[in-house]
Backbone bond lengths (Angstrom), bond angles and torsions (degrees), N, CA, C in turn:
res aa  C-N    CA-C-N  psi(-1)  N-CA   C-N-CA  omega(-1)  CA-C   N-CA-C  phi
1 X - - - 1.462 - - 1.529 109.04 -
2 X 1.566 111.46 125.73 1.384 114.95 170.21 1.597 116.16 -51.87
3 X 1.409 109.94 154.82 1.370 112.53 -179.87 1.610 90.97 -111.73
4 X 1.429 107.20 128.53 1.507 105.77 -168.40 1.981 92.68 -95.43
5 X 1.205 128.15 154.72 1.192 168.37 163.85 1.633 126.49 -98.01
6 X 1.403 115.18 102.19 1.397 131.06 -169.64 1.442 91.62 -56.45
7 X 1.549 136.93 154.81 0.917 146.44 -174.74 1.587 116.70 -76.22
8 X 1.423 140.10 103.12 1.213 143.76 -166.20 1.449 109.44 -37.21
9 X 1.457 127.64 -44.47 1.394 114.33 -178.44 1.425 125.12 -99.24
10 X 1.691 102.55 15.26 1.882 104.18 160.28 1.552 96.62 -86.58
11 X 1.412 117.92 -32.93 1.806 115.31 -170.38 1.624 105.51 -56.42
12 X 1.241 108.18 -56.97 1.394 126.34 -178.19 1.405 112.84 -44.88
13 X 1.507 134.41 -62.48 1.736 135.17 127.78 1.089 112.61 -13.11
14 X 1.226 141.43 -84.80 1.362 129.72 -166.99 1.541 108.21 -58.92
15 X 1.385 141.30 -39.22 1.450 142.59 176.68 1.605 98.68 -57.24
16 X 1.021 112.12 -42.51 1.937 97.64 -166.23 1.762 88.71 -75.95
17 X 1.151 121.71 -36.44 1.601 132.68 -162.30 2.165 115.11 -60.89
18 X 1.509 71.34 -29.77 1.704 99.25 -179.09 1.292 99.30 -71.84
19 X 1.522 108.32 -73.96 1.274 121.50 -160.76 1.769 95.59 -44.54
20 X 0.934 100.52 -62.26 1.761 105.43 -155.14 1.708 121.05 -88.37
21 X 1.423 94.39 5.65 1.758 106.19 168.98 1.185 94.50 60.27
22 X 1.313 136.44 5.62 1.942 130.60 -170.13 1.245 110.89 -118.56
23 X 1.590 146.61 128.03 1.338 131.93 150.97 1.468 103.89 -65.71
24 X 1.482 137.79 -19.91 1.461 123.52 173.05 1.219 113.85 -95.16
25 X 1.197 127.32 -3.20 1.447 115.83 178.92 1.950 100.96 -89.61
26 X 1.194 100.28 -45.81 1.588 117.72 170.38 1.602 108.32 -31.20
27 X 1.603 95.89 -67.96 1.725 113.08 -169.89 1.931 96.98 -64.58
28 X 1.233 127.28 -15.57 1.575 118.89 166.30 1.493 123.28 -92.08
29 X 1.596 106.77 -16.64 1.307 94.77 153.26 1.547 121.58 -92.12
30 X 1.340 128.96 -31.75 1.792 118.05 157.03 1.360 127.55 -54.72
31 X 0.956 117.72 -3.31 1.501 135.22 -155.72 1.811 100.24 23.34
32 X 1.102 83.42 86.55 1.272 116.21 -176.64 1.825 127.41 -122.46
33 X 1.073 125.64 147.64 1.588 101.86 160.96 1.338 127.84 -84.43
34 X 1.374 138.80 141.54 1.296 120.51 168.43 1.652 131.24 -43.50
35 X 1.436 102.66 -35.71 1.392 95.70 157.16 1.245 134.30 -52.14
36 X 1.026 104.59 -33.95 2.538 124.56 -179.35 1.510 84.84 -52.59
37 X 1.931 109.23 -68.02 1.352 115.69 -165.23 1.372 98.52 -47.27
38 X 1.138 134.76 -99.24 1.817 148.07 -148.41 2.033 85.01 -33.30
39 X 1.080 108.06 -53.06 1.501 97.46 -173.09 1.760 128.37 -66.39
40 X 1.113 110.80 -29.22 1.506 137.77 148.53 1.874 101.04 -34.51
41 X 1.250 84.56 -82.02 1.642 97.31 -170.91 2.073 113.15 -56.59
42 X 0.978 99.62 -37.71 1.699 104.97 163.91 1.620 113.84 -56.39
43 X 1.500 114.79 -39.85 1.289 96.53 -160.24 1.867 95.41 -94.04
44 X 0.972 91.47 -17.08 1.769 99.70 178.74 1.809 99.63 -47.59
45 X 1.753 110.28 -72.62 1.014 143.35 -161.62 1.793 99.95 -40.33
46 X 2.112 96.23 -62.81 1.599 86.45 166.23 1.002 124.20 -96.27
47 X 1.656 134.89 59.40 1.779 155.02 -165.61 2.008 66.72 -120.70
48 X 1.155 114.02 -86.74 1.492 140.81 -145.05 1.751 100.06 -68.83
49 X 1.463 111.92 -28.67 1.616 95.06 -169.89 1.593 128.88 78.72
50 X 1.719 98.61 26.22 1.817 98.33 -172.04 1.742 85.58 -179.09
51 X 1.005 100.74 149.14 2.138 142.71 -176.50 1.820 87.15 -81.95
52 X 1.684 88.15 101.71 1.674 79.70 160.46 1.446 104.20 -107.44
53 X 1.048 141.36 -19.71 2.079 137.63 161.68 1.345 100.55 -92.47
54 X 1.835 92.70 151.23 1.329 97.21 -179.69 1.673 94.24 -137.40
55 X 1.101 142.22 151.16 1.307 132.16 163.49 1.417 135.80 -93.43
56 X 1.019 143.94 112.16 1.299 144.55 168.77 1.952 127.30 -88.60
57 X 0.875 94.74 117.72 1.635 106.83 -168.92 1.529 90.47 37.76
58 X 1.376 134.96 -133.92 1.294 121.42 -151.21 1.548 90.72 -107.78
59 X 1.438 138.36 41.93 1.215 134.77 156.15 1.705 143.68 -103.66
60 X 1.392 129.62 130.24 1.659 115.80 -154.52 1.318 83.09 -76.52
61 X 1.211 120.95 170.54 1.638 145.37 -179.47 1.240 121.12 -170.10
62 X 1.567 123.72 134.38 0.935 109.40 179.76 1.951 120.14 -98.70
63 X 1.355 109.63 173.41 1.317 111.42 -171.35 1.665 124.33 -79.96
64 X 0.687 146.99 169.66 1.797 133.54 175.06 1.715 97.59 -60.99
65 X 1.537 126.30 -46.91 1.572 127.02 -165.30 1.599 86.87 -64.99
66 X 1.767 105.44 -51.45 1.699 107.73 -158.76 1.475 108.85 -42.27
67 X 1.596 104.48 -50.68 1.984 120.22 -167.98 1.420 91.03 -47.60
68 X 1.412 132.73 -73.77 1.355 147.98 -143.28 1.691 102.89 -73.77
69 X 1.372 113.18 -36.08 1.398 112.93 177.84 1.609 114.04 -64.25
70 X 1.389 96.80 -39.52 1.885 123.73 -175.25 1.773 97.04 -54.37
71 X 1.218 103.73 -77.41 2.079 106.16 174.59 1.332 96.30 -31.44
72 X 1.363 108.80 -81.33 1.917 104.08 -167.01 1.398 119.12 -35.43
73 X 1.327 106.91 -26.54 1.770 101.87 -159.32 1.771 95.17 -107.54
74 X 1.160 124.01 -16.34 1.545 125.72 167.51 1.355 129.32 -81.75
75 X 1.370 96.99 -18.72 2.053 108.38 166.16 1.576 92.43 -87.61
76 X 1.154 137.06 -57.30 1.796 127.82 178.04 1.292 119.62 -43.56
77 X 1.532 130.97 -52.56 1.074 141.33 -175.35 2.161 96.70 -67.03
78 X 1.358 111.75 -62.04 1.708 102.54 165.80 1.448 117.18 -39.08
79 X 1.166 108.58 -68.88 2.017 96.42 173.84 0.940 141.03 -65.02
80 X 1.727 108.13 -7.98 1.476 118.82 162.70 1.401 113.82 -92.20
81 X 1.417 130.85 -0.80 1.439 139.20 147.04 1.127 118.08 -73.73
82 X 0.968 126.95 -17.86 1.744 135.76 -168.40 1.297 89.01 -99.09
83 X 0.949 133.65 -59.22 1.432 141.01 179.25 1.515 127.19 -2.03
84 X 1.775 68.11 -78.56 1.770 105.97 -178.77 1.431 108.10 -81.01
85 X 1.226 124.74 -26.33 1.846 127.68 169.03 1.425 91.86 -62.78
86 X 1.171 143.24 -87.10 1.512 137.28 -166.73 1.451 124.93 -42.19
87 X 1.483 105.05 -28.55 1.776 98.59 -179.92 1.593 101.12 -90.08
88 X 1.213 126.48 -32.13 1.242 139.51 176.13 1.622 90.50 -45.25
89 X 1.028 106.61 -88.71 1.865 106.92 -179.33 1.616 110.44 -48.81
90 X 0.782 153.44 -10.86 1.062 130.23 144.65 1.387 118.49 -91.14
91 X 1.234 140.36 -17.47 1.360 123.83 149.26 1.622 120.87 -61.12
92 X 1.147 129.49 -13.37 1.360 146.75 173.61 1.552 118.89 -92.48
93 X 1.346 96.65 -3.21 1.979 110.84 172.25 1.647 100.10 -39.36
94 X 1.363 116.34 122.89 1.604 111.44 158.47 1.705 99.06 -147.20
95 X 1.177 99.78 164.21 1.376 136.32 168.26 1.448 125.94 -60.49
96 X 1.294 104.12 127.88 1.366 112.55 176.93 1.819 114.11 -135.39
97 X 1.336 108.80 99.23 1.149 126.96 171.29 1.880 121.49 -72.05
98 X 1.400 115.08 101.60 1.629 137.97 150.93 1.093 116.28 -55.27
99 X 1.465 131.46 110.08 1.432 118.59 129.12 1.394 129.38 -78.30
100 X 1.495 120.74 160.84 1.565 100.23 164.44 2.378 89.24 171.43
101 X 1.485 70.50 177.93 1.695 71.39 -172.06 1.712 106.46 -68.45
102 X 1.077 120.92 156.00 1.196 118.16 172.63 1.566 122.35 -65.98
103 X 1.177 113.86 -43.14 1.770 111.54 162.56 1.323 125.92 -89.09
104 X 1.825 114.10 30.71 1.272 120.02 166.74 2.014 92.94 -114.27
105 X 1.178 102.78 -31.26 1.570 109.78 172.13 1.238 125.51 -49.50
106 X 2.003 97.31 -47.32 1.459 98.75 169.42 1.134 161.38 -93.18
107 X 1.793 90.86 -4.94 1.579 126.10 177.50 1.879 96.49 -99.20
108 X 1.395 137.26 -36.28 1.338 115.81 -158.67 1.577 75.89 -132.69
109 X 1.091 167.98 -59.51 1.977 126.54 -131.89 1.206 84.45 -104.10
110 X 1.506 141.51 -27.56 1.580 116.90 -155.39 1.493 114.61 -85.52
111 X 1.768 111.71 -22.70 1.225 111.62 171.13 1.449 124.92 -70.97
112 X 1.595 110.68 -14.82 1.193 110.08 -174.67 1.840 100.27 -112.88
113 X 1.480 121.92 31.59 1.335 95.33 167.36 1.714 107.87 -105.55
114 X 1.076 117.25 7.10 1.479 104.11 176.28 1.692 101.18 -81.86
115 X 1.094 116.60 9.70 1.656 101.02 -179.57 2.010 103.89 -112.77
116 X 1.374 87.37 -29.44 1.368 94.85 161.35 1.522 139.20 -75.16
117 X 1.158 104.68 -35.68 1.838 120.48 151.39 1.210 106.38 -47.85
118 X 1.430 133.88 -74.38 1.690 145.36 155.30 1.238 109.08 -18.08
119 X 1.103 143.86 -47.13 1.954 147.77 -168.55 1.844 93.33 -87.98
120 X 1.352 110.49 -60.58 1.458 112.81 -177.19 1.632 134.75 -128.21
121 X 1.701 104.55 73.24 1.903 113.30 -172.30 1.370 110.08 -52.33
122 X 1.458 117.97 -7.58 1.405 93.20 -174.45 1.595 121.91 -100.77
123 X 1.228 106.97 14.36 1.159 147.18 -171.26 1.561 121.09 -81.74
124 X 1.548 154.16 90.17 1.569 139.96 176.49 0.896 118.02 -70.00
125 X 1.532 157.83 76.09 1.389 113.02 175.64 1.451 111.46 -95.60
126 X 1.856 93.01 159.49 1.201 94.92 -155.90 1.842 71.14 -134.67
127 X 1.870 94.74 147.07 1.400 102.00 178.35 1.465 136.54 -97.14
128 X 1.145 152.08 75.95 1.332 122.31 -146.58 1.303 106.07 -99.55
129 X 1.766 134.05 131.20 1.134 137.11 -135.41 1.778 83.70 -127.84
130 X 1.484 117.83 125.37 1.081 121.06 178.89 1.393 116.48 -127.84
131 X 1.581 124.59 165.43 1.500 105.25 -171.25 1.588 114.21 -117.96
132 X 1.678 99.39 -10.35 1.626 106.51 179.36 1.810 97.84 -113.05
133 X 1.480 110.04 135.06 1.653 103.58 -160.87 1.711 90.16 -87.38
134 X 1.108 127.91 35.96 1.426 129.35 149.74 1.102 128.68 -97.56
135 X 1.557 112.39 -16.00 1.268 99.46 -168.86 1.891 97.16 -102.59
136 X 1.196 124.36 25.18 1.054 149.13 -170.12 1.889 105.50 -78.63
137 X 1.742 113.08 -29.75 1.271 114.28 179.97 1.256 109.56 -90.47
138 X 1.574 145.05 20.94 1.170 151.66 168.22 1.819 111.43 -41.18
139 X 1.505 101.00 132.97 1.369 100.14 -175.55 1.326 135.75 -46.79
140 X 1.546 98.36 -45.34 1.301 94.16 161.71 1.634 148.24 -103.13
141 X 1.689 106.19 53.68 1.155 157.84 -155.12 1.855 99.01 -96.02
142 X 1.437 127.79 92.71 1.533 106.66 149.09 0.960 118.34 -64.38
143 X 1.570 112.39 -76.44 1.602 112.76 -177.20 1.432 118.86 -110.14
144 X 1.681 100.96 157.14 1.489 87.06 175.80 1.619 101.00 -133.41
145 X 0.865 122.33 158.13 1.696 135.72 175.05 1.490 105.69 -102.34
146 X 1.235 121.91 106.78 1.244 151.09 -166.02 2.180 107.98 -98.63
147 X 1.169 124.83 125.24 1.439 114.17 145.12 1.141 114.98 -87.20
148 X 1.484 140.97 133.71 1.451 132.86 172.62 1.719 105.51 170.48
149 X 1.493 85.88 -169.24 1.956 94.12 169.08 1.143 118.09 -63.29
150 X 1.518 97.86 -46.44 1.681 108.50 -166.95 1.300 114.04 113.47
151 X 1.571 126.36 23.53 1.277 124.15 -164.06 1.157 95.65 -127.28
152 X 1.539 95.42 87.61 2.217 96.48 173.28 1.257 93.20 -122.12
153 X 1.066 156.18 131.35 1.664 164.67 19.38 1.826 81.53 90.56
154 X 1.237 106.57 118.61 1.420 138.50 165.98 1.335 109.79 44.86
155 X 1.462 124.54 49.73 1.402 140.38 152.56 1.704 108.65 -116.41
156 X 1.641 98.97 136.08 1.277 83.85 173.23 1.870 98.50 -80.85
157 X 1.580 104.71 158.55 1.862 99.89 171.19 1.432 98.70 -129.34
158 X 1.345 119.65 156.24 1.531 150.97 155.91 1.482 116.07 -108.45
159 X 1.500 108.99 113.98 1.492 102.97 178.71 1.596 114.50 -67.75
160 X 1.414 123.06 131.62 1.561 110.79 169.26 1.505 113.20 -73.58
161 X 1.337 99.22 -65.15 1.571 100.47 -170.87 1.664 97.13 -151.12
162 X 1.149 98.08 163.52 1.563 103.71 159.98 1.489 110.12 -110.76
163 X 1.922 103.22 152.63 1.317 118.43 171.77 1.261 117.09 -116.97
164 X 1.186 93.35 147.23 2.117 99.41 179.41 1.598 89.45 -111.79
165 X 1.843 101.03 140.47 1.155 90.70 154.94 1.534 99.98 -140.53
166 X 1.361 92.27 173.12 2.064 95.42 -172.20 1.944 97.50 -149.95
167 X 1.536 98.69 101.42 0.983 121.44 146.47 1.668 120.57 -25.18
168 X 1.526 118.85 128.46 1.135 120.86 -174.99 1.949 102.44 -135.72
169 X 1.444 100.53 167.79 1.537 99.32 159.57 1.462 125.02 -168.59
170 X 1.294 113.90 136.55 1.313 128.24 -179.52 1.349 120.33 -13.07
171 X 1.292 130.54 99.73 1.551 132.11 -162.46 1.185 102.96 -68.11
172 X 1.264 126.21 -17.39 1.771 125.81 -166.98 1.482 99.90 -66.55
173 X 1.429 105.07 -30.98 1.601 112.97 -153.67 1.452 107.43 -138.40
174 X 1.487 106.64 42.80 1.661 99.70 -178.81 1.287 113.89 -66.18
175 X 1.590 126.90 14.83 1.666 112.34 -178.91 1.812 100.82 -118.99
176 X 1.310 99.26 16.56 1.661 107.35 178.20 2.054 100.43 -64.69
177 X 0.642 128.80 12.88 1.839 126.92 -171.41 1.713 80.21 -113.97
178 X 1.108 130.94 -41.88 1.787 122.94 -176.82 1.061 112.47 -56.43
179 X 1.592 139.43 -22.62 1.800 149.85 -146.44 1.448 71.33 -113.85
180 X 1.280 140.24 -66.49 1.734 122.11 -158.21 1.330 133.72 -53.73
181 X 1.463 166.77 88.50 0.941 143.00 -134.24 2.100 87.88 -112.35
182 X 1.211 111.59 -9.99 1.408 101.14 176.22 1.422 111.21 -91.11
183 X 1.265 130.52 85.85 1.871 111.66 171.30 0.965 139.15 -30.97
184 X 1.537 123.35 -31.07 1.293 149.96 158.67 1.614 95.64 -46.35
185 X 1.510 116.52 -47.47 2.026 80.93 -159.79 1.893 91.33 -83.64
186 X 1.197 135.49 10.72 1.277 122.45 162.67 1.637 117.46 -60.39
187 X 1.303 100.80 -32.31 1.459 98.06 -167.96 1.503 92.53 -108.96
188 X 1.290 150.23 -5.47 1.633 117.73 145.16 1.309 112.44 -86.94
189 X 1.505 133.66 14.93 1.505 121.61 159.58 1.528 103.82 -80.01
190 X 1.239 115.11 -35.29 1.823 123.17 -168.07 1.926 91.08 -72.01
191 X 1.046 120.76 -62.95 1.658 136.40 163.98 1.738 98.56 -15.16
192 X 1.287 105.80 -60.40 1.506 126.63 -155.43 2.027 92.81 -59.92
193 X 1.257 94.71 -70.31 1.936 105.00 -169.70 1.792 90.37 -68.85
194 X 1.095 122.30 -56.78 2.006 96.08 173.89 1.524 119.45 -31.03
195 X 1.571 102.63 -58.92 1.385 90.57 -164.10 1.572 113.62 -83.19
196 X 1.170 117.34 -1.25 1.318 124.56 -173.71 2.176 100.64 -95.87
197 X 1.505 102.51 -17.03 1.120 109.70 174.31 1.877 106.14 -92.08
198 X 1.291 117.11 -11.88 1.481 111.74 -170.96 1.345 94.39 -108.49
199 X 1.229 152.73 1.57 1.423 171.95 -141.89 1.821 100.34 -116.60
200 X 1.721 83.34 -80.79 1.963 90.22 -164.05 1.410 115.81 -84.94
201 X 1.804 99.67 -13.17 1.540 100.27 171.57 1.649 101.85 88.76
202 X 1.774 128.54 -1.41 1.250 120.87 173.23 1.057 122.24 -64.56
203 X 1.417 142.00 178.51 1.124 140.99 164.47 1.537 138.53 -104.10
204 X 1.004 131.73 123.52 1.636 111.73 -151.09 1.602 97.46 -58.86
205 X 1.808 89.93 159.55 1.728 85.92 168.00 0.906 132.05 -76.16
206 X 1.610 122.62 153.56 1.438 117.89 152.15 1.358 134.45 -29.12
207 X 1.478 111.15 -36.19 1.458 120.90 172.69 1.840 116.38 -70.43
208 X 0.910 89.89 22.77 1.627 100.32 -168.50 1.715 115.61 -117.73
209 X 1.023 122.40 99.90 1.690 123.34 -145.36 1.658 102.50 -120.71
């Protein structure tokens, strides 16, 4: 024997009808007429075989079956919203493409995406680790993590943080800048131990003043 099933859109009527003690307040959230509602709720009433409103002087009310039917049918209607919110997001899964330096990838976004996966599953990110910060505007590029001013011409930017840095040098040999006659290679030797310091994650030495 079939198990028969009250018709989904008298339940749905009676839930707004519940909630709001009103067949007109009900019929303005279905955009509905109050007549639809009162008729909704009739055929429900003989679906079920029992008076779930009752009226009192000019007030809706519900019945002892109505109250108890109302809980049952307001936890169903919640998990059948939840339902459809969760498959929705996963049918809505998309991609989110990172650029950024590779030893900014591996010291700051990768430790922090398991908390970010956790806040938002419906979410991919996917990293793409580059080594010249130009090639960072690739089309299929959301975001990119930039070092600089911040003055790129038709990007929107968010500052992360600022960095200080302070040049140091080998006390053994503080007159090693006198042997250079190019200034320039002072600052890709300093270039050289940064990035070789933002790379392995060492720490400059102590011998380093």
């Amino acid at each position: 024997m079939s198990k028969r099933l009250p018709p989904l859109n008298a339940l749905r009527v009676f839930d707004a009808a519940a909630r709001h003690l009103s067949f007109t307040r009900a019929a303005e959230e279905l955009f509905v007429t109050q007549a639809a509602v009162s008729h909704q709720i009739k055929s429900l009433e003989d679906f079920l075989g029992l008076k779930l409103f009752r009226r009192r002087n000019r007030s809706l009310l519900l019945t002892e079956e109505g109250q108890s039917y109302f809980l049952d049918i307001k936890e169903i209607f919640s998990q059948l919203t939840e339902a459809t919110r969760k498959l929705q997001a996963r049918s809505a899964k998309g991609a989110l493409t990172v650029s950024l330096l590779p030893s900014f990838a591996i010291h700051w976004l990768v430790p922090r995406l398991s908390s970010f996966n956790s806040a938002y599953p419906g979410i991919d990110v996917r990293i793409q680790a580059v080594d010249r910060q130009e090639d960072k505007l690739a089309d299929d590029v959301d975001v990119a993590i930039f070092y600089g001013r911040g003055n790129w011409p038709g990007l929107r930017v968010e500052k992360l943080y600022a960095e200080y840095l302070l040049a140091g040098v080998f006390a053994a040999t503080a007159d090693w800048r006198k042997t250079l006659e190019d200034p320039g290679r002072i600052w890709l030797n300093i270039r050289y131990y940064m990035m070789r310091h933002a790379v392995t994650g060492r720490h400059i030495p102590d011998s380093w003043g």
